[in-house]
C-alpha positions as CSV (number, residue, x, y, z in Angstrom):
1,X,0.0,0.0,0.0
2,X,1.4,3.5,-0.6
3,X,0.3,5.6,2.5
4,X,0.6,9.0,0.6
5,X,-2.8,8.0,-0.8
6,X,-4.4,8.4,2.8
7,X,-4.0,12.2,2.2
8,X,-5.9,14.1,-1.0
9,X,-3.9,17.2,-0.4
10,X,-0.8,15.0,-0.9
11,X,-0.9,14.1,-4.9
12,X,0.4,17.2,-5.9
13,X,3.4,16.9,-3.5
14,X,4.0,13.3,-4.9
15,X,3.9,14.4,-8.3
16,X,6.6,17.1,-7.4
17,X,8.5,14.0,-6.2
18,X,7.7,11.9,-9.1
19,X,9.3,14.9,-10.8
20,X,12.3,14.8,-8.5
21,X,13.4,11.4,-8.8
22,X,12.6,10.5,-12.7
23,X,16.2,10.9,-13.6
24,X,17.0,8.4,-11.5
25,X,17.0,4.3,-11.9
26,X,15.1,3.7,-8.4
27,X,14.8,0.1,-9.1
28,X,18.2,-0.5,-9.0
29,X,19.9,3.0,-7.5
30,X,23.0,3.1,-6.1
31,X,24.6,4.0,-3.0
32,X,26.2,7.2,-4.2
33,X,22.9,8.3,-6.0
34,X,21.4,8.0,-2.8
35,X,23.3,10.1,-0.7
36,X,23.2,12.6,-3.9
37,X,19.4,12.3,-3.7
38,X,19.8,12.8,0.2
39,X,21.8,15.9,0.0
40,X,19.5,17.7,-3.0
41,X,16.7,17.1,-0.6
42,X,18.8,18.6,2.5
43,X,19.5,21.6,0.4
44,X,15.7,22.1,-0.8
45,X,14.4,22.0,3.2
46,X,11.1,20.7,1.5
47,X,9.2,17.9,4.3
48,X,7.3,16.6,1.1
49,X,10.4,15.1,-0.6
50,X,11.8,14.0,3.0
51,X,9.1,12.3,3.6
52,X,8.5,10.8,0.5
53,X,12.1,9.9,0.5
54,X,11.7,8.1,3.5
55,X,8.9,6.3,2.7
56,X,10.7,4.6,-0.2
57,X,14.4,4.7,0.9
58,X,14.8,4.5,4.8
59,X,18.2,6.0,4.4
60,X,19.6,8.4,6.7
61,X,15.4,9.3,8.0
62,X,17.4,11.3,11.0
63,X,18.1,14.2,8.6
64,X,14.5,13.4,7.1
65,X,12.9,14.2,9.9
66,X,14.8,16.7,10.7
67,X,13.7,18.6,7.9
68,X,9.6,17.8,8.4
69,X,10.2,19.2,11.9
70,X,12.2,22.6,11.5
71,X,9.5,22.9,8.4
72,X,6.8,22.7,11.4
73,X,4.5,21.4,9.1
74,X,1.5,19.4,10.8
75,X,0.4,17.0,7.7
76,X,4.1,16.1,7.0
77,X,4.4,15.5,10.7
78,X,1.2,13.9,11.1
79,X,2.4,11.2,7.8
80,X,5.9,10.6,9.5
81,X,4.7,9.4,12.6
82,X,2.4,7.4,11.0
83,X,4.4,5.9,8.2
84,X,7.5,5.6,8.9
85,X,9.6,3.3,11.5
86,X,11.4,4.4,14.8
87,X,10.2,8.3,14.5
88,X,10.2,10.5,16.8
89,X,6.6,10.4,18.1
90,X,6.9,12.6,21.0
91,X,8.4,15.2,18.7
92,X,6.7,15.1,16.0
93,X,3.7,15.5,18.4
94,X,4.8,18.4,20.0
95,X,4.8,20.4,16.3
96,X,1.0,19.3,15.2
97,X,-0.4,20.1,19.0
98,X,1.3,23.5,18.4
99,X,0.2,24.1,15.2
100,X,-3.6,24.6,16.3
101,X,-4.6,22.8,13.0
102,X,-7.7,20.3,14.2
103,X,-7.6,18.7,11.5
104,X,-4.0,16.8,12.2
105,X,-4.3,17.1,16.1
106,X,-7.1,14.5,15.1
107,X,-5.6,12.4,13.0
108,X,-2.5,12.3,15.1
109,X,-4.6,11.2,18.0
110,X,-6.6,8.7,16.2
111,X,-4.3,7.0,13.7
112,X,-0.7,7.5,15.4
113,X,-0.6,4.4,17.8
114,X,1.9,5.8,20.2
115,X,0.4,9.6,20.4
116,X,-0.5,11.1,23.8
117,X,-4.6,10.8,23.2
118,X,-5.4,12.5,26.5
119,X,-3.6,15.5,25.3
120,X,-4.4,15.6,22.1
121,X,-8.2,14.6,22.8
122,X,-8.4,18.0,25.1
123,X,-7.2,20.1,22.7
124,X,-9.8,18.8,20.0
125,X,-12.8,19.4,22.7
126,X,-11.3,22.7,23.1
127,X,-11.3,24.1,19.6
128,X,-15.0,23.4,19.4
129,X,-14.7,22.4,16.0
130,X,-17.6,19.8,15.8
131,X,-16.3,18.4,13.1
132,X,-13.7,17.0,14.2
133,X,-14.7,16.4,17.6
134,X,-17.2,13.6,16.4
135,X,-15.0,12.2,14.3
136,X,-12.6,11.9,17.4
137,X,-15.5,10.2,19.0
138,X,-15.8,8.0,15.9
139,X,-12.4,6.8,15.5
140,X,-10.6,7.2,19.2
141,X,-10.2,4.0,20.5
142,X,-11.4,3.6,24.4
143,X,-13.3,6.6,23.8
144,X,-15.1,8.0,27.0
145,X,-18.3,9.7,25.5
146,X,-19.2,11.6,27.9
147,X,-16.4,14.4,27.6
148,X,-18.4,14.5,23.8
149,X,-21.8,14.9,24.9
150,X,-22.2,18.5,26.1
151,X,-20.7,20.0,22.9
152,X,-22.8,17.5,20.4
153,X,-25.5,18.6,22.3
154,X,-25.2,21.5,22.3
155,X,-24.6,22.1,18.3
156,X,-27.8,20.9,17.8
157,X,-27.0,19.4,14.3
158,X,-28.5,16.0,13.4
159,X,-25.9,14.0,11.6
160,X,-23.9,14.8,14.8
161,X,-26.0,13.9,17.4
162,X,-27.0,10.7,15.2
163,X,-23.6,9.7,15.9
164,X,-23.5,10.8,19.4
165,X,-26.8,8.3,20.0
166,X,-24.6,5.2,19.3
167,X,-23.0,5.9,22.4
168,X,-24.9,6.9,25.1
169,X,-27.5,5.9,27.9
170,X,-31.1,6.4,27.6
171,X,-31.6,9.2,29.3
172,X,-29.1,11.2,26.8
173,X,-30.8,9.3,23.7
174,X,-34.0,10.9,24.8
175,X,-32.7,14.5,24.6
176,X,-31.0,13.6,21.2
177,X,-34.2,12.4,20.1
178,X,-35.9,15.6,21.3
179,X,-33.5,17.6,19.3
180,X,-33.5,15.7,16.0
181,X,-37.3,15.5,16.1
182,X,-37.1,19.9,16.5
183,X,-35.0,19.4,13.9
184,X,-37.6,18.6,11.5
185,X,-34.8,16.0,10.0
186,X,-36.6,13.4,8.8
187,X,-33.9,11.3,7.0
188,X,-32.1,11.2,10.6
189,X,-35.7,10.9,12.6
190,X,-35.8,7.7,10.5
191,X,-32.2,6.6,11.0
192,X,-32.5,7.0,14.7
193,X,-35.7,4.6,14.7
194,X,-34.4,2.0,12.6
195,X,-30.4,1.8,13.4
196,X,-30.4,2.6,17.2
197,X,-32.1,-0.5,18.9
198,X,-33.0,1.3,22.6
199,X,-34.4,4.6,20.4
200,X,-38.0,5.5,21.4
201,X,-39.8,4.4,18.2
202,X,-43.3,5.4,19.0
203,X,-42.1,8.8,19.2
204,X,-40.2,9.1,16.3
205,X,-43.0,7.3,14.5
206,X,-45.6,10.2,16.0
207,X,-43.2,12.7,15.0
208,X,-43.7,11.7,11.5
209,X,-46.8,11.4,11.2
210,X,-47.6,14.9,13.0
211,X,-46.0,16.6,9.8
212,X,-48.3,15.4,7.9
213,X,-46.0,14.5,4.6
214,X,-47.5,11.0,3.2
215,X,-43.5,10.5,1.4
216,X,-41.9,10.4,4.6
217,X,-44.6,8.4,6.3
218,X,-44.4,5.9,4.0
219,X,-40.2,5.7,3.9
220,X,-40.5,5.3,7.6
221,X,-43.2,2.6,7.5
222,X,-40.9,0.9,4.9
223,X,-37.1,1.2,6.7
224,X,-38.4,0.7,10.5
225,X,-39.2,-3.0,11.7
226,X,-41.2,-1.9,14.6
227,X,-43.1,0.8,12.9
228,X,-46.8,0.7,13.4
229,X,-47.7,2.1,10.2
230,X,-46.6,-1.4,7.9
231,X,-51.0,-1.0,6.9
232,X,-50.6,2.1,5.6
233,X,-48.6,0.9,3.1
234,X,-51.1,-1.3,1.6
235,X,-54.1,1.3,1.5
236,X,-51.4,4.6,0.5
């Protein structure tokens, strides 16, 4: 598998090393063209070609490194750790919790086996960037929910707290259904009732039939086992 593939934003920098290295024979490249490779990259400072480098090489990944972390930038950082054997986790770390950027502070926590969660897990819940925050709660492992579910709550969005219901206890599931029924959110009104065994089906089921719109009525009839309205199907 070719890990530069977990990251979109990556192709063009893969190009650039496509570009890079196309002089060279890197089937069958020789010590002294590596180190000449090694030293053109040293000059250029650029953590796409370290890391790339790396990834197919393994030679001399001190200097590598070195470069992705005096670059202090949080994807290149984020791929090292991930990708590439013996790196300096703790290090690298310390450059994408700096950098503020959820986006990698989530994936570092998440997908880096030997990150510092609890830090990295705070700083997510503190950004309040829901986004990201659910999918912390998605992918985390040994996540503990209830840190999430005052901030879900709170945003009042329906995918989100659809996610947040495969979690918690009932007495949270109720509020979540309270808020995705406001919601007027149908679609998730329906997923709730059909994909979350302990949801309250006879109100999500009332729900839809107080608005009134025969198309949803009938989906949810159709997609919810315990739905009391299977007849209306056959006289609608």
């Amino acid at each position: 598998m070719q890990e530069w593939f977990l990251e979109a934003e990556c192709k063009e920098d893969y190009f650039k090393w496509i570009s890079f290295i196309e002089k060279y024979n890197t089937d069958n490249i020789k010590k002294s063209k590596l180190e000449q490779l090694h030293n053109l990259i040293l000059d250029s400072k650029d953590p796409s070609l370290a890391y790339f480098f790396s990834i197919n090489f393994s030679y001399k990944l001190y200097n590598m490194q070195k470069i992705i972390l005096d670059s202090r930038n949080p994807k290149y950082c984020f791929l090292f750790a991930q990708n590439i054997l013996n790196a300096d986790i703790a290090a690298l770390q310390n450059i994408v919790s700096k950098s503020k950027n959820v986006k990698y502070i989530y994936k570092f926590a998440c997908f880096v086996p030997q990150a510092n969660t609890k830090l990295l897990e705070d700083l997510i819940l503190k950004s309040n960037n829901i986004k990201y925050i659910v999918l912390c709660l998605k992918h985390m492992k040994d996540i503990k929910y209830k840190k999430y579910v005052k901030v879900i709550l709170e945003s009042k969005k329906p995918k989100y707290l659809y996610e947040l219901a495969k979690y918690v206890s009932n007495d949270e599931l109720d509020k979540i259904e309270d808020l995705i029924i406001d919601s007027k959110s149908y679609y998730y009104i329906r997923m709730l009732a059909s994909k979350i065994k302990s949801s309250n089906t006879d109100k999500l089921e009332k729900a839809i039939l107080d608005s009134g719109n025969l198309q949803e009525i009938k989906k949810f009839a159709k997609s919810v086992k315990k739905s009391k309205m299977k007849q209306f199907l056959l006289v609608v």
